[in-house]
Every structure is written in structure tokens, then in C-alpha cells.
C-alpha positions in Angstrom: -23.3 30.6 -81.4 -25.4 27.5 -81.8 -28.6 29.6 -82.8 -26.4 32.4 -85.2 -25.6 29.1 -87.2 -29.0 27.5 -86.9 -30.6 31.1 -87.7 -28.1 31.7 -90.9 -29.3 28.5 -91.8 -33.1 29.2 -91.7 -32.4 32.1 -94.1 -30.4 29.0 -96.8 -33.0 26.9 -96.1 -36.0 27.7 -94.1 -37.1 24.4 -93.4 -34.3 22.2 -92.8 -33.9 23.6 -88.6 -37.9 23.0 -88.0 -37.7 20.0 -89.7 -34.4 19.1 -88.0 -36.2 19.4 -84.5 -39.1 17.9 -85.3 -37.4 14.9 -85.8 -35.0 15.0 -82.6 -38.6 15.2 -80.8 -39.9 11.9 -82.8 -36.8 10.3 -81.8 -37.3 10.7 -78.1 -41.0 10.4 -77.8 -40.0 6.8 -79.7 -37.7 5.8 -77.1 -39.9 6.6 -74.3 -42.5 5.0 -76.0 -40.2 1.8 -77.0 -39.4 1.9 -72.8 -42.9 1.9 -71.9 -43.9 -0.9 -74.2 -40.6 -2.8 -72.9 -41.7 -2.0 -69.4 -45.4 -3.2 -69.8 -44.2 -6.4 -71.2 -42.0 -7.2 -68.9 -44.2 -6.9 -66.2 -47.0 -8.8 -68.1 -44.8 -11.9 -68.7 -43.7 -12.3 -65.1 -45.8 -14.2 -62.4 -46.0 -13.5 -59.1 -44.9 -17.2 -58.1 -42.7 -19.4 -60.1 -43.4 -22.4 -57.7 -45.1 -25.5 -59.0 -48.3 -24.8 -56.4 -49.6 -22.3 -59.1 -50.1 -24.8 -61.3 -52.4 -27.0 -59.1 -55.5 -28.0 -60.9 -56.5 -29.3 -57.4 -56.4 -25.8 -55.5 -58.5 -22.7 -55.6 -56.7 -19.7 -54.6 -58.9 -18.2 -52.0 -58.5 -14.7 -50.6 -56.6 -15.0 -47.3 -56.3 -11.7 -45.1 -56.2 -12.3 -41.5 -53.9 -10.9 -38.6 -52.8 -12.7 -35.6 -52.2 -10.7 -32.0 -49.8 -12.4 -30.5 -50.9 -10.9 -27.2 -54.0 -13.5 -27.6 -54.4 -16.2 -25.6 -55.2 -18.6 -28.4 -52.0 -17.7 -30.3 -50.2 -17.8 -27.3 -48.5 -21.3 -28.8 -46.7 -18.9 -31.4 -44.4 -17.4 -29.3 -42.7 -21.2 -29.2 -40.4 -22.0 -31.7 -41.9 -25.8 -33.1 -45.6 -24.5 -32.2 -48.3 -24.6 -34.2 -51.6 -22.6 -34.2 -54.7 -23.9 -36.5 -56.9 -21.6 -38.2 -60.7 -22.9 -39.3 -63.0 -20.9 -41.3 -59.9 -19.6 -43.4 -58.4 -20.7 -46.7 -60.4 -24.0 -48.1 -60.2 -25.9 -45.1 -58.2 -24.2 -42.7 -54.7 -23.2 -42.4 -51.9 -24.2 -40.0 -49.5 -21.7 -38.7 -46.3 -23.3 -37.5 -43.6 -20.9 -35.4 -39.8 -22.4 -37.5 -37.9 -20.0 -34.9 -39.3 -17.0 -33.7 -38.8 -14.8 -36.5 -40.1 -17.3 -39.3 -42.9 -18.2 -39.6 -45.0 -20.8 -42.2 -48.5 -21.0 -42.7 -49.9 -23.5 -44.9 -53.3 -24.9 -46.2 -54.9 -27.9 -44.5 -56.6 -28.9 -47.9 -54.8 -32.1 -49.2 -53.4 -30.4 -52.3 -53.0 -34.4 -54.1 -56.7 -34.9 -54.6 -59.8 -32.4 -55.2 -60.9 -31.0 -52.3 -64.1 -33.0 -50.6 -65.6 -33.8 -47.2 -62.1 -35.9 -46.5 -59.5 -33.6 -47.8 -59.4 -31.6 -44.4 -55.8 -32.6 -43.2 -55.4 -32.6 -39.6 -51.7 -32.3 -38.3 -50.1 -33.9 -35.3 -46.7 -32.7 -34.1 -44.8 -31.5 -37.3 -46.9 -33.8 -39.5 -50.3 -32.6 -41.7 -52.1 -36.2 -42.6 -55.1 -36.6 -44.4 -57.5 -38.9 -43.1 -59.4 -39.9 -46.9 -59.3 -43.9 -47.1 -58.0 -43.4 -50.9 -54.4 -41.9 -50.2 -51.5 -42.0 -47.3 -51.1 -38.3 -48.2 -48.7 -37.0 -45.3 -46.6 -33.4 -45.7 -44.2 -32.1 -43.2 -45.6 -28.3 -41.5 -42.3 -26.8 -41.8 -41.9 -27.1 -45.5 -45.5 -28.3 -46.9 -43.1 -31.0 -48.7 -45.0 -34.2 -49.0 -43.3 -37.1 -46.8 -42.6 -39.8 -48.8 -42.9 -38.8 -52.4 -40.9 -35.0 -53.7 -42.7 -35.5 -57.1 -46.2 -34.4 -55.5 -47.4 -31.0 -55.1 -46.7 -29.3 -51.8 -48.7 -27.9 -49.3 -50.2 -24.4 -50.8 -48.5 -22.1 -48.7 -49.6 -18.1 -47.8 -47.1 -14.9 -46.8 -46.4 -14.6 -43.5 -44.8 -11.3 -41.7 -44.2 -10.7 -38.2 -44.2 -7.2 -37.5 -43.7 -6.9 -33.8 -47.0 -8.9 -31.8 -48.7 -9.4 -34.7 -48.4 -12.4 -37.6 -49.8 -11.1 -41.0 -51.1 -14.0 -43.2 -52.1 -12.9 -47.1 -51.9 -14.7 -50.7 
């Protein structure tokens, strides 16, 4: 019935149904286009991190990959809860990875994030403590948050994603 009136129209006034649909497609390519744009802003404006670490002039952000086999003797400390494992040659000078309970995991950078990074900024981390030995600064963070110590107001330890997925500890930025 819907095309008899549409088609009795077209004789009245031949262009008034093309034009009619025409428009009705306008409309909706607009939307989707309007939800696209929407969409690509939205995604634009949005970091992958809120936390204040991004915002460190003192830290680069290098590319971390690595994967730990638990099954490895020299991760063996992992499988501990209150354990720690250090990695050299990764990050900017080395990361620790500290076992919170079996199933979480942290792994932070060793780099003093308070000061740029020079031939003293290499932390090195006794029980739960990351100190840095430079004769200019105190600097000492706690492993199992990357919080600095004594002062809240300073930037944390930079920290990477971990996942356990079975034996293996998966450390990425």
C-alpha cells in the first residue's frame, strides 16, 4: 500500500518521492558519519595512563617486551610471595620484579625517577626497599608500590604490565 501512495504521488509530483529518499539517505549517512567523528575523538582525547608517571620529564619510555619462565632456575625466587627477581639490560637501568602474592605481580624500573637518569641513578633494592645510591638525594621507594618512602608528593617508581599466564610472567609498557 505504501508504494500505491508513493507511486500515485510520483504521477502529482514526480519529484517529491526521489527527492524524499534522497534525503532519508543524507540523514543516515550523517549520523554514521557524526558517530564516526564522535568515535575518533573520543579515542583521540583519551590516554592510555592517567597516572602522574606519564608526565615525568625525568623518564624515557623505553620498549619493554620480555617473558619470564618460571620453570627457570633464576626466576625460581618468583614462585615466593615477598620475592624479588632483578632484570639488567632491560628498561633504563633495570627493572625489579617483586612476587605481592602469587597471582600479583609488580615490576618496576630501577632508574631513580626524582632526578635525570646518570651513572648514579641505578637504584639497587634490598628487601622490599629500591635506594639510590647518588650522594645528591636519600631517594628510597617501597617495591610493592614504587611509592617513594618518605615524601607522597614525588613521582613514583615507573612501573610496566605484568600478567601471569600459567609458568610464565609477561612484562610490556
Amino acid at each position: 500500500m505504501h508504494d500505491g501512495i508513493c507511486a500515485s504521488n510520483i504521477r502529482k509530483i514526480p519529484n517529491l518521492c526521489i527527492c524524499c529518499t534522497f534525503n532519508i539517505k543524507i540523514i543516515t549517512s550523517m549520523k554514521t558519519l557524526f558517530v564516526a567523528l564522535f568515535l575518533a575523538l573520543l579515542l583521540v582525547s583519551c590516554k592510555k595512563d592517567d597516572s602522574p608517571q606519564n608526565d615525568n620529564p625525568n623518564l624515557i619510555d623505553p620498549i619493554v617486551n620480555v617473558t619470564l619462565n618460571l620453570n627457570l632456575p633464576q626466576y625460581d625466587p618468583l614462585k615466593f610471595p615477598g620475592n624479588s627477581v632483578i632484570l639488567n639490560g632491560q628498561g633504563i637501568r633495570g627493572i625489579v620484579v617483586y612476587n605481592i602474592n602469587n597471582d600479583l605481580y609488580i615490576a618496576l624500573e630501577l632508574s631513580d625517577p626524582n632526578h635525570p637518569t646518570n651513572s648514579c641513578s641505578k637504584m639497587t633494592v634490598a628487601g622490599p626497599i629500591a635506594s639510590c645510591p647518588c650522594e645528591t638525594d636519600t631517594n628510597e621507594y617501597f617495591i610493592t608500590s614504587g611509592q617513594h618512602t618518605a615524601n607522597e608528593n614525588l613521582y613514583p617508581m615507573q612501573s610496566y604490565r605484568v600478567v601471569r599466564t600459567g609458568d610464565n610472567i609477561k612484562i610490556t609498557n
